[in-house]
DSSP file (Angstrom, degrees, kcal/mol; ACC not computed):
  #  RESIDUE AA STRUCTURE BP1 BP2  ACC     N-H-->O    O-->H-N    N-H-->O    O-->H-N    TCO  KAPPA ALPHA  PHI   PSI    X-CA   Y-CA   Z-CA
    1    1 A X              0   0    0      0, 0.0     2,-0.4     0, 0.0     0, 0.0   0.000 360.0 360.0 360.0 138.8  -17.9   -2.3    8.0
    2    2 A X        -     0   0    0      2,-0.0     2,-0.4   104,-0.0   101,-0.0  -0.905 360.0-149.1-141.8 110.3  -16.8   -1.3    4.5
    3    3 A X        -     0   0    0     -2,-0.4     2,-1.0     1,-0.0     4,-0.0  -0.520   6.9-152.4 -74.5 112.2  -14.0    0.4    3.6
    4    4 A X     >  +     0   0    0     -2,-0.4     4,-1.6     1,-0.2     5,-0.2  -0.561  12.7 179.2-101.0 108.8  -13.5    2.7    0.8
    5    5 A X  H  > S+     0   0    0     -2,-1.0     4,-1.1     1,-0.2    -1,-0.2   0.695  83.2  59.7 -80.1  -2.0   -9.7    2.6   -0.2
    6    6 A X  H  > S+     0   0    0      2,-0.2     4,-1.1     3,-0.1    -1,-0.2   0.943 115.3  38.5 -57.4 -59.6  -10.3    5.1   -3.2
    7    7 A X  H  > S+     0   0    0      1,-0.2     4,-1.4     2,-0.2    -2,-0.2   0.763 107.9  56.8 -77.4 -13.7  -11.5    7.5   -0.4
    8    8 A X  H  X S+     0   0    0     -4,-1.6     4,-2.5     1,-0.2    -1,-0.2   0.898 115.7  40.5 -85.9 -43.5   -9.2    6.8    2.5
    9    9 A X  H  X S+     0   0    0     -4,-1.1     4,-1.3     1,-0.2    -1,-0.2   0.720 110.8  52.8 -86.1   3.1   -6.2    7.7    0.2
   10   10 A X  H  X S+     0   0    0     -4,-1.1     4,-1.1     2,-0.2    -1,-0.2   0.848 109.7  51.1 -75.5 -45.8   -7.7   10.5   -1.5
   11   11 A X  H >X S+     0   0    0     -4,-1.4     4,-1.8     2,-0.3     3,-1.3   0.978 114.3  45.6 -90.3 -76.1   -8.4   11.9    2.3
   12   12 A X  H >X S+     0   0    0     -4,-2.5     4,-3.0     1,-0.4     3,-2.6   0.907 110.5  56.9 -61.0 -69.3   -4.2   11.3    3.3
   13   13 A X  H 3X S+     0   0    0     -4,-1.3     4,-2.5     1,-0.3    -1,-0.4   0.755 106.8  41.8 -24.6 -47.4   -3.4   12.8    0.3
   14   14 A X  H <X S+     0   0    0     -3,-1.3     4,-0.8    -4,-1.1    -1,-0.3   0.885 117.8  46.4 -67.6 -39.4   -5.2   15.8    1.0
   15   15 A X  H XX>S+     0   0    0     -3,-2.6     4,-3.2    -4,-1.8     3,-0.7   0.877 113.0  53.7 -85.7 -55.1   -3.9   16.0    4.8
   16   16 A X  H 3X5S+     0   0    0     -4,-3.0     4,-1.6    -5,-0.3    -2,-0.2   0.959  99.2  58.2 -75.5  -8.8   -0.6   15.2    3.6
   17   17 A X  H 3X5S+     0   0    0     -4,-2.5     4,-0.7    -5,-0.4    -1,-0.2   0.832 108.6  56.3 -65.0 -21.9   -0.5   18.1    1.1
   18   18 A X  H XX5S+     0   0    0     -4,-0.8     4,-1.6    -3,-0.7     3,-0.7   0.855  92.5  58.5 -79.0 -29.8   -1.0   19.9    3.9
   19   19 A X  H 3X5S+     0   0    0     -4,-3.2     4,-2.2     1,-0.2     8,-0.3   0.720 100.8  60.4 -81.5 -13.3    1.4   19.0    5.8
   20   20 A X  H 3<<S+     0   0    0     -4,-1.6    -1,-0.2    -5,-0.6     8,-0.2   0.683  93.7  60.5-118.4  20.4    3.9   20.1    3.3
   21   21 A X  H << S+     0   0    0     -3,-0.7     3,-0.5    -4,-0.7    -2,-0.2   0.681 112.7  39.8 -55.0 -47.7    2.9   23.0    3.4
   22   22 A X  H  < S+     0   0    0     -4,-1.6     2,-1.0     1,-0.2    -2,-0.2   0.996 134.8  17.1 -45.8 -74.8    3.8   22.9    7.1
   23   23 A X  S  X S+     0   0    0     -4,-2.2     4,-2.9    -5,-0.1    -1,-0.2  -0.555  71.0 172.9-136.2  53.8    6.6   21.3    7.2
   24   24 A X  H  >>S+     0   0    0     -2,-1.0     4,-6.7    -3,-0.5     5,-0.6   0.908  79.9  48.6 -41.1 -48.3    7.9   21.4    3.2
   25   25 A X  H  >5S+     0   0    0      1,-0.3     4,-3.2     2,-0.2     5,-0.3   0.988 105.3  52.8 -63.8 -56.2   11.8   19.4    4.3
   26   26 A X  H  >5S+     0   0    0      1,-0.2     4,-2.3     2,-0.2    -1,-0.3   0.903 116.9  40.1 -64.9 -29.8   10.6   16.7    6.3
   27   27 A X  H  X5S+     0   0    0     -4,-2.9     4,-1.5    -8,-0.3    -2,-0.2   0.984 114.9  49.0 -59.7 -51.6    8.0   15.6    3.1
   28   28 A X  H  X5S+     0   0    0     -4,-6.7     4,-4.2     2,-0.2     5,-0.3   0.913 109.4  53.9 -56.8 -31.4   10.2   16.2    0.6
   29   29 A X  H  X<S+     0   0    0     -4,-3.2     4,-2.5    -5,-0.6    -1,-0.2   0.972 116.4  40.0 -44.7 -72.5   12.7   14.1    2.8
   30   30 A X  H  X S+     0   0    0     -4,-2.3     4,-1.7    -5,-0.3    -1,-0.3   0.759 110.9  53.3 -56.2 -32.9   10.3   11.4    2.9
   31   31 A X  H  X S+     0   0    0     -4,-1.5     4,-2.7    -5,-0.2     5,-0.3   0.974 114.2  52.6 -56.2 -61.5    8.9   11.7   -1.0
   32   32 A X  H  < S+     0   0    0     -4,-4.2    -2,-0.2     2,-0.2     4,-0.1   0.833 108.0  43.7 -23.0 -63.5   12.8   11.4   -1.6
   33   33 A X  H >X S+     0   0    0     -4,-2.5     4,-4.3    -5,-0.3     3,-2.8   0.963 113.1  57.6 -46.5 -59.3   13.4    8.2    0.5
   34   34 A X  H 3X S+     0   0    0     -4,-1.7     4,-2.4     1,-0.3    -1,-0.2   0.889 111.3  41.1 -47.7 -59.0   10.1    6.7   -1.2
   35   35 A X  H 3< S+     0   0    0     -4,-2.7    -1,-0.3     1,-0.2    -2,-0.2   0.276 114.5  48.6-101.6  31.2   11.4    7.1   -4.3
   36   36 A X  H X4 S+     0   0    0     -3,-2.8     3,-1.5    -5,-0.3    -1,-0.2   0.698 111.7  47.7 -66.6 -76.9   14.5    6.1   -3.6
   37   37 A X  H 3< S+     0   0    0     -4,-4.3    -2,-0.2     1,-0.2    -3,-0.2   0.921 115.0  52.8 -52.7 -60.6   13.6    3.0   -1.8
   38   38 A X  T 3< S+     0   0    0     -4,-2.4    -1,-0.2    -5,-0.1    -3,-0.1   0.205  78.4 112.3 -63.8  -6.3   11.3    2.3   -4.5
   39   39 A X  S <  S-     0   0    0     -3,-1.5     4,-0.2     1,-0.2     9,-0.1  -0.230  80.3 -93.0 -85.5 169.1   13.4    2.6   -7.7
   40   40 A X  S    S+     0   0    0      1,-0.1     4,-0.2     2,-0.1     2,-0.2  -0.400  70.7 131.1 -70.6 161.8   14.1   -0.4   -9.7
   41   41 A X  S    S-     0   0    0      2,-0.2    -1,-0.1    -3,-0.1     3,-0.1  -0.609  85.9 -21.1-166.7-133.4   17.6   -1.9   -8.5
   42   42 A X  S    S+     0   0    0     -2,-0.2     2,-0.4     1,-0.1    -2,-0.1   0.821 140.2  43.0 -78.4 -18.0   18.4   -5.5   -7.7
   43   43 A X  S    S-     0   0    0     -4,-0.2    -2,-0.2     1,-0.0    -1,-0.1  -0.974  92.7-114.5-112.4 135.2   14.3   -5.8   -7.2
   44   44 A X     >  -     0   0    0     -2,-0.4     4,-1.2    -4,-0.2     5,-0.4   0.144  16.5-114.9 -40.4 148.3   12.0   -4.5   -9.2
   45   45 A X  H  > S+     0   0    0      2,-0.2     4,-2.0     3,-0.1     5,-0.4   0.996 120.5  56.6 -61.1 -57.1    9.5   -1.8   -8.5
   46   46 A X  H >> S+     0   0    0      2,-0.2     3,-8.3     3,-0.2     4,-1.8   0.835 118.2  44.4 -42.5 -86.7    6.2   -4.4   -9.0
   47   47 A X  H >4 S+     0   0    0      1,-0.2     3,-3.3     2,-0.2    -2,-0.2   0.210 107.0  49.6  17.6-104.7    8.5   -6.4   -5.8
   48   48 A X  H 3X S+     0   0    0     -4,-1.2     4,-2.0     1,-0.3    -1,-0.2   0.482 113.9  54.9 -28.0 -30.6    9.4   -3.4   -3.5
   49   49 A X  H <X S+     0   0    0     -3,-8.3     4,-2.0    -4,-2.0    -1,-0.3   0.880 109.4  51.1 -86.7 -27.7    5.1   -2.7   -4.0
   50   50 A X  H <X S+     0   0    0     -3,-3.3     4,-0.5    -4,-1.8     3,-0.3   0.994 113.5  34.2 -66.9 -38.5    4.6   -6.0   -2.8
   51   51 A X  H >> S+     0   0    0      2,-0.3     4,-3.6     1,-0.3     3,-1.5   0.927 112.7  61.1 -84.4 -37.8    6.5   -6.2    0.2
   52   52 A X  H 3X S+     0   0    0     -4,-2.0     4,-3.0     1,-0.3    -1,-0.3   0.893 109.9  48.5 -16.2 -54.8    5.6   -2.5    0.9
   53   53 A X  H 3X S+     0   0    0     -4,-2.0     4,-0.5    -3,-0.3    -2,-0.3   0.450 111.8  49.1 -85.5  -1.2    2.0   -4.3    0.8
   54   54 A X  H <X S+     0   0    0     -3,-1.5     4,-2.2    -4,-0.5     5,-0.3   0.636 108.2  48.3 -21.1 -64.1    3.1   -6.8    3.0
   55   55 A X  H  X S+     0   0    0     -4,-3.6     4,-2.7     2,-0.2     5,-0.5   0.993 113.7  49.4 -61.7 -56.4    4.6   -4.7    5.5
   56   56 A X  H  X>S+     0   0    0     -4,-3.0     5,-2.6    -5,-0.3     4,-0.9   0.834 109.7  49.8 -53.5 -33.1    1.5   -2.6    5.5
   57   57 A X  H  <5S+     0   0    0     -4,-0.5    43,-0.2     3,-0.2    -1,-0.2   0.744 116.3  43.7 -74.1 -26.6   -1.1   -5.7    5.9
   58   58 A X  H  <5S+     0   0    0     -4,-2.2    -2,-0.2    -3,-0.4    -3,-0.1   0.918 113.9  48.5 -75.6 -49.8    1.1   -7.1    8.9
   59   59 A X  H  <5S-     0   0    0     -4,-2.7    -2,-0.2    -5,-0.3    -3,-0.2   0.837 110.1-127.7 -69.4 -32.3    1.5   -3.4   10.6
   60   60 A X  T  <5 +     0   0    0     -4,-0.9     2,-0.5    -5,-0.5    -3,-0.2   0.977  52.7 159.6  88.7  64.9   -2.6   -3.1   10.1
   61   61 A X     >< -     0   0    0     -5,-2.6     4,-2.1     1,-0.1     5,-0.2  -0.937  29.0-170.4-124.6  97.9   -1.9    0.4    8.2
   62   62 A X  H  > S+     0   0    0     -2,-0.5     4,-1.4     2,-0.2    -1,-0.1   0.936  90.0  54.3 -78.4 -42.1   -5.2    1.1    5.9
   63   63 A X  H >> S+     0   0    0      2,-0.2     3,-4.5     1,-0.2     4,-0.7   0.941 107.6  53.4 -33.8 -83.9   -3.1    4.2    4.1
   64   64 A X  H 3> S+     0   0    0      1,-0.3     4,-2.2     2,-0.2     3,-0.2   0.516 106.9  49.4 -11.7 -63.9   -0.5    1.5    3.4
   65   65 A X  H 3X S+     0   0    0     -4,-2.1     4,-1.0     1,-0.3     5,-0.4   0.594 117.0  43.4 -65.0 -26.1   -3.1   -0.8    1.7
   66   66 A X  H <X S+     0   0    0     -3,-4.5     4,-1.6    -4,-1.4    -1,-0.3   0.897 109.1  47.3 -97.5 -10.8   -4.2    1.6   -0.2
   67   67 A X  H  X S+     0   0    0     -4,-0.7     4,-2.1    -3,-0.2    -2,-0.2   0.798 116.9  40.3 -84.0 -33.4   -1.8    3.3   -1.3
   68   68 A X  H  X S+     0   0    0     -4,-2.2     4,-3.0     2,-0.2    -3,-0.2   0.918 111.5  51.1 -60.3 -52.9    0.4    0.3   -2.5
   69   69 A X  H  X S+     0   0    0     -4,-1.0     4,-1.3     1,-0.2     3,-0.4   0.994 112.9  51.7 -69.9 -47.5   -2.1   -2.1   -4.0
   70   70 A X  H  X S+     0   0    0     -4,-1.6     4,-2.5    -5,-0.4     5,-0.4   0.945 109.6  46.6 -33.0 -56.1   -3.2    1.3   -6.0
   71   71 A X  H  < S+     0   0    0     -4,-2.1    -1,-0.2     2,-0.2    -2,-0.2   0.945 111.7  52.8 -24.6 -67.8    0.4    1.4   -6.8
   72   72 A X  H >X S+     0   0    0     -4,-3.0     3,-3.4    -3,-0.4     4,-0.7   0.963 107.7  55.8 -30.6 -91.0   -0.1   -2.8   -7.7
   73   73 A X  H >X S+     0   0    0     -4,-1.3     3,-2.6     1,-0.3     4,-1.1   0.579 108.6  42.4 -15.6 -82.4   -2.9   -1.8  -10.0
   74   74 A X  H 3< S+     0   0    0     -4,-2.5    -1,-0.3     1,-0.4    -2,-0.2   0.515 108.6  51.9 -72.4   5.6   -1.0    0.4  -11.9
   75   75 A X  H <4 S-     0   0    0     -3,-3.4    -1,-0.4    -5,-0.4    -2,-0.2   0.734 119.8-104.0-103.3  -0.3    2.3   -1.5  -12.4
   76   76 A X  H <<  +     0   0    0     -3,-2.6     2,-0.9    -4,-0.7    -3,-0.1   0.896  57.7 163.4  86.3  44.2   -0.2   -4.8  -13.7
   77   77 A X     <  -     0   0    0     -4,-1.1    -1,-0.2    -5,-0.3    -2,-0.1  -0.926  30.9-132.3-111.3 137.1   -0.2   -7.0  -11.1
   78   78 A X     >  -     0   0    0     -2,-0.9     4,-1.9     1,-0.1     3,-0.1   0.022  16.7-114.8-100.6 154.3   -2.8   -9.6  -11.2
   79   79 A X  H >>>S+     0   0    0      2,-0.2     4,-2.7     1,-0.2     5,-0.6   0.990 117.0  54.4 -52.2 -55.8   -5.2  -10.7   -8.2
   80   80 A X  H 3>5S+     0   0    0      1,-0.2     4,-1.4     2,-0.2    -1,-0.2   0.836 106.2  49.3 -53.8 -30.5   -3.8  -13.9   -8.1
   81   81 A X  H 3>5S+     0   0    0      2,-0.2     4,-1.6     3,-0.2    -1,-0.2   0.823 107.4  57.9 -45.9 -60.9   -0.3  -12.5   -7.6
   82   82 A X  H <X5S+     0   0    0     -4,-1.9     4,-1.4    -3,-0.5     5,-0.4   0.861 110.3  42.1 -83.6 -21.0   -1.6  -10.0   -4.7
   83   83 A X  H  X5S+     0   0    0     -4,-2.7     4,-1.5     2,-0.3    -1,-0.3   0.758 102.0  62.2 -96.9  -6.5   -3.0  -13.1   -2.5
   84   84 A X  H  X<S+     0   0    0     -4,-1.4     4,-0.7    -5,-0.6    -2,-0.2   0.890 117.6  35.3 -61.3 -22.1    0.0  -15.4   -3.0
   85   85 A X  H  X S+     0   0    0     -4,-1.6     4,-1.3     2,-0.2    -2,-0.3   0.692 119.4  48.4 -90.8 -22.6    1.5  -12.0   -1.1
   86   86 A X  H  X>S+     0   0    0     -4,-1.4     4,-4.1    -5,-0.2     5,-0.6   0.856 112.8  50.5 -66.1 -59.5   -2.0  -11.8    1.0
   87   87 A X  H  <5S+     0   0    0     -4,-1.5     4,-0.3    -5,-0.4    -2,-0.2   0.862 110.6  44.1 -50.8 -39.5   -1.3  -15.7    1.7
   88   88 A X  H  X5S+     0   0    0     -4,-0.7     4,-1.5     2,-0.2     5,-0.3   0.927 117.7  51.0 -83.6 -45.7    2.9  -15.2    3.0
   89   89 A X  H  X5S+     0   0    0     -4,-1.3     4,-1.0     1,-0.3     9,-0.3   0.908 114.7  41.1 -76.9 -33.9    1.1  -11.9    5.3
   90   90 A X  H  X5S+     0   0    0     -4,-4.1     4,-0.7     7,-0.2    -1,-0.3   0.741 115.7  50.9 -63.6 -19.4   -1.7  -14.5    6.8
   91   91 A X  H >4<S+     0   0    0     -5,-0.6     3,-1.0    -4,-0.3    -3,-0.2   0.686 124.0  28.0 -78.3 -87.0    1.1  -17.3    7.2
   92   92 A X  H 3< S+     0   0    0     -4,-1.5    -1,-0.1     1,-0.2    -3,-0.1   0.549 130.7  39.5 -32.3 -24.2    3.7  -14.7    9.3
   93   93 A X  H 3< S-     0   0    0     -4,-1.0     2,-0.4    -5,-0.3    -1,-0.2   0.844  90.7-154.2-116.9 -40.8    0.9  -12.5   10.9
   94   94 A X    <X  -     0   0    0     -3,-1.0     4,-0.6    -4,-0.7    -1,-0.2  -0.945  63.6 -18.6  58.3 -99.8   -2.0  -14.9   11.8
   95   95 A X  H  > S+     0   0    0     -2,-0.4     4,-3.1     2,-0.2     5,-0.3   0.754 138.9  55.2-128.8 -65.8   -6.0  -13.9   12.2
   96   96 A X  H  > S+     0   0    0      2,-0.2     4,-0.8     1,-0.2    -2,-0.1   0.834 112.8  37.5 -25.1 -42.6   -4.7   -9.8   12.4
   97   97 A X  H >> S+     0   0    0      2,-0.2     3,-4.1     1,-0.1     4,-1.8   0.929 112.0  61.1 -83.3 -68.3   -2.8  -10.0    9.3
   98   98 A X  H >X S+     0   0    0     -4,-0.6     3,-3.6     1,-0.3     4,-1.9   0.689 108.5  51.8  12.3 -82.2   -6.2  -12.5    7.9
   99   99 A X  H 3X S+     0   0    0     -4,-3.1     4,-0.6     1,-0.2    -1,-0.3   0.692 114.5  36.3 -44.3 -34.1   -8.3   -9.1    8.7
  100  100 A X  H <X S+     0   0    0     -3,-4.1     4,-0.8    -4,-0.8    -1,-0.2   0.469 111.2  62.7-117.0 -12.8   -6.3   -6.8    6.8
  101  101 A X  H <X S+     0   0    0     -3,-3.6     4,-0.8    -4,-1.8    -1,-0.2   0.782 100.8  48.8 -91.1 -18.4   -5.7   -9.1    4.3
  102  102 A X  H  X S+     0   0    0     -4,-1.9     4,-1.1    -5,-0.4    -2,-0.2   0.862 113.5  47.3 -77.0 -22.5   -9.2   -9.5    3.3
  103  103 A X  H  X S+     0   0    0     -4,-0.6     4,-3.0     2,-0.2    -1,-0.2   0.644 103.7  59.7 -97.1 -11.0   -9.6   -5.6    3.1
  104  104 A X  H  X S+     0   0    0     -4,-0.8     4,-1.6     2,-0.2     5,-0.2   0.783 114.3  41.6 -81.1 -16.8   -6.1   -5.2    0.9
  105  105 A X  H >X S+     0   0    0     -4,-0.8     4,-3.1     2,-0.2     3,-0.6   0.959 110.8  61.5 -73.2 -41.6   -8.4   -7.7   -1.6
  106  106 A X  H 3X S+     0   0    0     -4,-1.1     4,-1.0     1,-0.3    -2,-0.2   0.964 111.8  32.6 -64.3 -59.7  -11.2   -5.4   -0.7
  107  107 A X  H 3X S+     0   0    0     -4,-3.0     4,-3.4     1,-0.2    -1,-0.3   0.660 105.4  64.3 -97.4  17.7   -9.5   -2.6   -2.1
  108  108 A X  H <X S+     0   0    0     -4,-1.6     4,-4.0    -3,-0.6    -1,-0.2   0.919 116.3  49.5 -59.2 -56.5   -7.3   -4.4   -5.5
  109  109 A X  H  X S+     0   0    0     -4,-3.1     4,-0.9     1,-0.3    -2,-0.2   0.697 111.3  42.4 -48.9 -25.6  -11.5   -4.7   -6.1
  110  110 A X  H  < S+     0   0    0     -4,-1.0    -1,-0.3     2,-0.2    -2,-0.2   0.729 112.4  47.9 -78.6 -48.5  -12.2   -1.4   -5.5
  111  111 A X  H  < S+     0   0    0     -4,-3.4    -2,-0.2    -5,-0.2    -3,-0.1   0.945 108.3  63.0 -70.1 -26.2   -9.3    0.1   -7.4
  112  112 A X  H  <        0   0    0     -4,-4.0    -2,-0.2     1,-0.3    -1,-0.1   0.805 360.0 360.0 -37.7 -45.9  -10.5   -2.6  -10.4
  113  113 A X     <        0   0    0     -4,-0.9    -1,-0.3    -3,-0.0    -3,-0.1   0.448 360.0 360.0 -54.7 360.0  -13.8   -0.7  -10.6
């Protein structure tokens, strides 16, 4: 099984533009928070996208993974950089986190392309 994280967030994107159309306050609420939570402060954006991608590889969230390491990508964050943070979500998480950590590598390669 082979995942394409290009298409799987292209796909939420799409469902969630719909949904705020639905339901405009609660996204914006949530865009807000995100970029709230996200802004540089006493950590850094690059951080907050790691542990974001942390949190997402332990929770087994395939949105998550893509949407962060795309994130990764664009702020310049190196492979080696995203498995010393793959490496902390296999120490805490065990064989689960393992799985999800091989597919957040899956898609750094995939956004690389």
């Amino acid at each position: 099984m082979s995942k394409d994280y290009t298409k799987i967030i292209r796909d939420i994107s799409q469902y969630t533009a719909e949904m705020k159309k639905v339901a405009p306050e609660t996204m914006n609420g949530f865009y807000a928070l995100a970029k709230a939570a996200t802004a540089d402060n006493a950590l850094d954006k690059k951080t907050k996208e790691l542990i974001a991608l942390a949190i997402g590889v332990t929770q087994r969230c395939d949105g998550c993974i893509g949407f962060h390491v795309k994130a990764l990508r664009d702020l310049g964050t190196s492979r080696e950089e995203l498995c010393d943070v793959l490496s902390m979500c296999v120490y805490m998480g065990g064989g689960p986190a393992l799985m999800y950590a091989a597919d957040a590598l899956r898609a750094y390669d995939q956004f690389e392309a």
